[in-house]
N, C-alpha and C positions, 0 to 999 in steps of 0.2 A: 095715586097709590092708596089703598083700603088701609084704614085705621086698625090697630092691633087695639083688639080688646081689652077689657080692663081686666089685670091678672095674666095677662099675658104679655114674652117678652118676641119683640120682634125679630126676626131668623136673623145670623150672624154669616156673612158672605165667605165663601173659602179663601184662603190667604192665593196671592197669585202661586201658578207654577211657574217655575226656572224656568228660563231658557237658558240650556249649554250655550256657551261659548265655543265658536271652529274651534276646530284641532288646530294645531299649527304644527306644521309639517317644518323645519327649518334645513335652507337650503343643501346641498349636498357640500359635503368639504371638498376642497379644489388640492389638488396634490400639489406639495411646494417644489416650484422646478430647480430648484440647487439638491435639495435633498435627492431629486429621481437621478439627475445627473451624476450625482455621488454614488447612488447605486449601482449604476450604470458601468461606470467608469469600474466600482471593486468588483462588478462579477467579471469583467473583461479580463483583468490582471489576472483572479484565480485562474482564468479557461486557459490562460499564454504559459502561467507555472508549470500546468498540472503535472510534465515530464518528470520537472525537479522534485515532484513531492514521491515516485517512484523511486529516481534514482537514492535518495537521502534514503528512505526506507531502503535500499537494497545494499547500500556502503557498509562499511566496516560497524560502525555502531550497531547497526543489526546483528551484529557476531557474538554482541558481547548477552544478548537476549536482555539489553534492556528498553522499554517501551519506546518506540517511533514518536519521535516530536517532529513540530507545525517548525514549517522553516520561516524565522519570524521577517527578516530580510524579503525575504519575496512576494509575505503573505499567503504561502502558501501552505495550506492544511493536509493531513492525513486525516484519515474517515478511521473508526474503531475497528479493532481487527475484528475480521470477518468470523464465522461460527467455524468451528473445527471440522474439516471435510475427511475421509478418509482414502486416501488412494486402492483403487481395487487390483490386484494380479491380473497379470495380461496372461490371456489362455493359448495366444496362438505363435508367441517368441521364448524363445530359451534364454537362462542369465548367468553367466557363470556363478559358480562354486561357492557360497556363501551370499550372493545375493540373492534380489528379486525382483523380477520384472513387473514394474506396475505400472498402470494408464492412471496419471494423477487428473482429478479434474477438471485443473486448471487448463488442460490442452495436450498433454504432452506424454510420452512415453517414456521410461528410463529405467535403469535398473540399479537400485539403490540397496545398501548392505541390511542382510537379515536381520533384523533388531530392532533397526534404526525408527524412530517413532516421528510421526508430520505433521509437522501445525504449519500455518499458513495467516500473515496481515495482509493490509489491504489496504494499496496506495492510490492516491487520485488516480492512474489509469490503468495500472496493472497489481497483479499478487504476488506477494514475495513467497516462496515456500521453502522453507526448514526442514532436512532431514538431521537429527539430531542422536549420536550415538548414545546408548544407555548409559556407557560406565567412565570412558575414556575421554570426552571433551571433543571429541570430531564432529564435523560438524559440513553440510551441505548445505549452499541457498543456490535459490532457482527463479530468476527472476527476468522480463523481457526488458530489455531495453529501449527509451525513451531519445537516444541519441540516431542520428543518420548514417553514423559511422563507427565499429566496434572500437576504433583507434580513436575517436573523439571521445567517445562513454567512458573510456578508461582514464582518459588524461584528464578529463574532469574528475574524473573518482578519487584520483589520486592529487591530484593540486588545486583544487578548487580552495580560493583562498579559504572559507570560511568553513567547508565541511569535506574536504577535501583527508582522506587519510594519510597524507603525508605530514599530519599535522600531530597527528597523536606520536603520546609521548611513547618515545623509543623506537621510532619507526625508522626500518632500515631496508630498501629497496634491495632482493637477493638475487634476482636472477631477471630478463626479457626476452620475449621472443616471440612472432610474430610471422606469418604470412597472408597470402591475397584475403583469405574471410574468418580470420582468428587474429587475437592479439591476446600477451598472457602474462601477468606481474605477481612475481613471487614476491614477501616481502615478511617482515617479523614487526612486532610492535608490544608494546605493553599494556595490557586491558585491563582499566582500573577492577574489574571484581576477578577474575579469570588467570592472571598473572601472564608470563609471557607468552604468545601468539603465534604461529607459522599459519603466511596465507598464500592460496594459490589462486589467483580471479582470472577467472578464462572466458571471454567474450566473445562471438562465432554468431556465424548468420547459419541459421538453421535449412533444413533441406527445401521448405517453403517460404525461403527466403528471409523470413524472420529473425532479427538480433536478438540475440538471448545472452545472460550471463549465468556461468557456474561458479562459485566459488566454494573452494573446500579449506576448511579451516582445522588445527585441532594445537594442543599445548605444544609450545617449540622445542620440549624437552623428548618426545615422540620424532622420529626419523621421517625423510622427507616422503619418503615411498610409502609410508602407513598415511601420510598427510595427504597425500596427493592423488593412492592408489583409488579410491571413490571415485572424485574427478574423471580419471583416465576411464573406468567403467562408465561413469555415467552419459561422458559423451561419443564413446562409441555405440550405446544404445539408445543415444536422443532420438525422437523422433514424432515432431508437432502429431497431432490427431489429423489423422484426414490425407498427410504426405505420403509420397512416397519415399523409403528409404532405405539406401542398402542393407 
């Protein structure tokens, strides 16, 4: 190596460079199998409810227009009501004398009283829909049924130990009656916001085969024919989208 001159300083080497260190990639996380199984197991439960979370939205507590609760017993939940839909007038059926024929929707045809204003929740598998009088407390729901048989959906409606409306207070069975594709339970009750009750629940497989339930409600202190008179309208003009019907 050559001698640095006198007065001079000999050159000074760069410090090293880094070398990075690999990346470390860390393995993938393994899914723990009790937890998937538990998963597994509570979607199965909700899909075997979901009938029950229809019917409970469709029963009596629905009358009282207070908000659809999760049926805790079975696990099974109701989804947020749906956005407010409008039924359109039917152009090509006539409705008697103060009503109106309208194609709701939801599927279905009927003719419901001039006034009467429709909201609509929204159960694990079907839509409940509310015609609701302006002034008087009458009251229409419309909703399909989730049972095999219109005499099974009722008798659960009505006795079901745990949400069954035979439960609420002051409930008094008035009237049954019943042939081959209808079954029908008059009955009065006391509604804690609402005060006494008159109900008519009328369950019918419709012309496309379909069970469907009507029920007309309004204050028991109102005659049975103003309670009930909707009803009788309504299901003479039922009539699913797409059937045919007399």
């Amino acid at each position: 190596m050559p001698r640095a001159s006198a007065g001079t300083t000999a050159p000074v080497p760069p410090p090293p460079v880094p070398v990075p260190s690999p990346s470390y990639d860390p393995a993938p996380r393994r899914v723990d199998g009790g937890r998937l199984v538990a998963l597994v197991v509570a979607m199965a439960l909700i899909g075997a409810g979901s009938g029950f979370g229809v019917w409970y939205l469709g029963q009596d507590r629905a009358d009282s227009g207070s908000p659809a609760a999760s049926a805790p017993a079975t696990g099974v939940s109701v989804s947020a009501p749906a956005p407010s839909t409008t039924a359109t007038p039917s152009p090509s059926r006539s409705a008697p004398a103060g009503y109106r024929l309208v194609h709701d929707p939801v599927g279905y045809t009927l003719a419901v009283p001039e006034g009467w204003t429709r909201r609509q929740k929204q159960g694990e598998k079907a839509a409940v829909v509310f015609y609701d009088a302006p002034s008087d407390g009458r009251l229409l729901q419309i909703f399909e049924l989730a049972e095999p048989t219109v005499t099974e959906s009722l008798d659960l409606a009505e006795h079901d130990p745990v949400y069954g409306y035979s439960h609420e207070p002051g409930y008094r069975a008035l009237a049954r009656r019943s042939a081959d594709t209808w079954t029908e339970l008059s009955y009065r009750y006391d509604d804690r916001d609402k005060g006494a009750r008159r109900v008519v629940d009328h369950r019918f497989r419709a012309a496309d085969g379909t069970l469907y339930a009507i029920r007309a409600s309004g204050p028991e202190s109102l005659s049975d024919g103003l309670v009930r008179g909707p009803l009788t309208t309504a299901l003479a003009s039922f009539c699913p989208t797409d059937a045919s019907c007399a």
